[in-house]
C-alpha positions as CSV (number, residue, x, y, z in Angstrom):
1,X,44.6,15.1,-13.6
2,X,46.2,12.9,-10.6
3,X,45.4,9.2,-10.5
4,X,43.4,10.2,-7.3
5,X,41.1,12.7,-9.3
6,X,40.8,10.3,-11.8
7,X,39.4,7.3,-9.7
8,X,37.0,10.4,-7.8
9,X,35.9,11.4,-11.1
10,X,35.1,7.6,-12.2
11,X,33.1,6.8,-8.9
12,X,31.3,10.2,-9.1
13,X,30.3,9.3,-12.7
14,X,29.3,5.4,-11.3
15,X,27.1,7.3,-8.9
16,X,25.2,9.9,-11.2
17,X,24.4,7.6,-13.5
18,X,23.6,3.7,-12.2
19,X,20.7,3.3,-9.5
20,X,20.0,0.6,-7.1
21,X,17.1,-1.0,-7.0
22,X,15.8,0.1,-4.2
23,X,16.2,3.8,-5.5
24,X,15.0,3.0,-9.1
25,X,11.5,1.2,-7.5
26,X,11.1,4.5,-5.7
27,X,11.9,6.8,-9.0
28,X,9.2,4.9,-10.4
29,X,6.5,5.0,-7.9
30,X,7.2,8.9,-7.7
31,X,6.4,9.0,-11.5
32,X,10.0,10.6,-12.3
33,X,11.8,7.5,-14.2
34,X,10.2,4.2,-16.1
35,X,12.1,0.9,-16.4
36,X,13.3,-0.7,-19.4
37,X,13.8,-4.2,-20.1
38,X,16.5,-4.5,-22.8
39,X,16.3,-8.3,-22.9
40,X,15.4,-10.6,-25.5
41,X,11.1,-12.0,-26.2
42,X,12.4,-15.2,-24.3
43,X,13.8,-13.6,-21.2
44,X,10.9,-11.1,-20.7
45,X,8.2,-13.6,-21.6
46,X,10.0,-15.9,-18.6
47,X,9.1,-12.9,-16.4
48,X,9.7,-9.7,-16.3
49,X,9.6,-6.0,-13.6
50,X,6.1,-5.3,-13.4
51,X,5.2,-2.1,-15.0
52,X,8.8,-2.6,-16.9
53,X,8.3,-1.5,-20.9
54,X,10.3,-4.1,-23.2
55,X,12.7,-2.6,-25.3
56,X,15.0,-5.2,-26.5
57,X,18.3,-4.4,-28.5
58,X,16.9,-4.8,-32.1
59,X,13.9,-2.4,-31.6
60,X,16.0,0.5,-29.9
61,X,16.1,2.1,-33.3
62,X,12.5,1.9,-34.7
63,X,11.1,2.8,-31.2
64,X,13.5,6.0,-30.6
65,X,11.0,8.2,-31.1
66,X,8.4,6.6,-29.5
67,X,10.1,7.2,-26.2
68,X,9.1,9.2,-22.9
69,X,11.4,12.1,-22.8
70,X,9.3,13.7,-19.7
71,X,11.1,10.9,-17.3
72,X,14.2,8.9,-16.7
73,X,14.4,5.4,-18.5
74,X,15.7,3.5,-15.9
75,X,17.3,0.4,-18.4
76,X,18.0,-3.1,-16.9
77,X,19.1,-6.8,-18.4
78,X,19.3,-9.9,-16.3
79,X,21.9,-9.0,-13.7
80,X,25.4,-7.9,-12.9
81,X,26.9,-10.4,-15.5
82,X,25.1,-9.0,-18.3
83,X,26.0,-5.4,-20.0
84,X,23.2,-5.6,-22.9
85,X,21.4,-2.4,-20.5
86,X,25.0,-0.9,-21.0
87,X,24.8,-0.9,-24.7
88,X,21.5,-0.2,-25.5
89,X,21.4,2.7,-22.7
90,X,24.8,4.3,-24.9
91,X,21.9,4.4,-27.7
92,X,19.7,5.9,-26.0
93,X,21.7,8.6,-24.2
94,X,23.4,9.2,-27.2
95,X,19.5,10.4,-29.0
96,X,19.7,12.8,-25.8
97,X,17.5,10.5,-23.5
98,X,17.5,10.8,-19.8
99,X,19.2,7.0,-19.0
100,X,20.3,5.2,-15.7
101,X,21.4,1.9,-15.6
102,X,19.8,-0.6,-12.8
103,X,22.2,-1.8,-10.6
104,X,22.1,-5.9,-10.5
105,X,19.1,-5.7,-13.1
106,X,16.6,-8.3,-12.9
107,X,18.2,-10.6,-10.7
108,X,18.1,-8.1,-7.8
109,X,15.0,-6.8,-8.2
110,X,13.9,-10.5,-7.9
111,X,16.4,-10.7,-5.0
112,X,14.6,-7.7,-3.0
113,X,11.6,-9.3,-3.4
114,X,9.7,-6.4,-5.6
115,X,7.1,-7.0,-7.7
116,X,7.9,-9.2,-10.9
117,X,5.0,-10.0,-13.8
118,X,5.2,-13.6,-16.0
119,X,2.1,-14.1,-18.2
120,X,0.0,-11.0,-16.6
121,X,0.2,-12.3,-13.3
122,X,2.0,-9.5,-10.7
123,X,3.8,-11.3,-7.2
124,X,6.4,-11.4,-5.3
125,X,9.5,-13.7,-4.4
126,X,10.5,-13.2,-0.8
127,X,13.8,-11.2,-0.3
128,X,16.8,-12.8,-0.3
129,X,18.4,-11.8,3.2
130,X,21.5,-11.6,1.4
131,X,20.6,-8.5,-0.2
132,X,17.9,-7.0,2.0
133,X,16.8,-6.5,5.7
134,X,13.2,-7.3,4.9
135,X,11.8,-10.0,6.3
């Protein structure tokens, strides 16, 4: 394989498995995918994506079983710095799941201004213009 396949093959891989966030809020409203908060009590107690189920790191393996297998899990952690999504979604495609990883996680969903939930209240941040056309 030529170092130009090689770098297509990578970016086609990039593209078949992460979504953006605008794409994963419409997987989800579709009913095809369901996000997945892979952070720690602390950081999904501080706030969390609405509708989001909380699967942190150290209850991927007494959950496994207990997961949807009908729809992508759509995994996320706090934002581009952070690869705990990375290794918990290499679990769970390894037990044959259906996995994407959010693109920018939690911090640009916040960003976009989508829906966000701390202590069962549901609102919304307005969009950074940085990151989105919305006013």
């Amino acid at each position: 394989m030529s170092s130009l396949d090689a770098r297509l093959a990578h970016v086609d891989a990039r593209l078949a498995y992460e979504i953006d966030v605008v794409a994963a809020r419409e997987a989800v409203a579709s009913g095809e995918a369901v996000l997945v908060d892979t952070r720690r009590l602390e950081s999904w107690n501080h706030g969390h994506i609405a509708g989001a189920m909380h699967l942190p790191k150290t209850a991927v393996d007494a959950r496994l079983a207990t997961l949807p297998r009908d729809r992508t899990l759509i995994v996320y952690g706090w934002g581009p710095g952070c690869n705990g999504a990375t290794s918990t979604a290499r679990v769970l495609l390894a037990a044959g799941l259906d996995v994407r990883e959010l693109l920018g996680g939690y911090e640009y969903w916040v960003r976009n201004g989508f829906e966000v939930e701390s202590s069962g209240v549901v609102s919304r941040r307005r969009p950074d213009p940085l990151v989105t056309a919305e006013p």
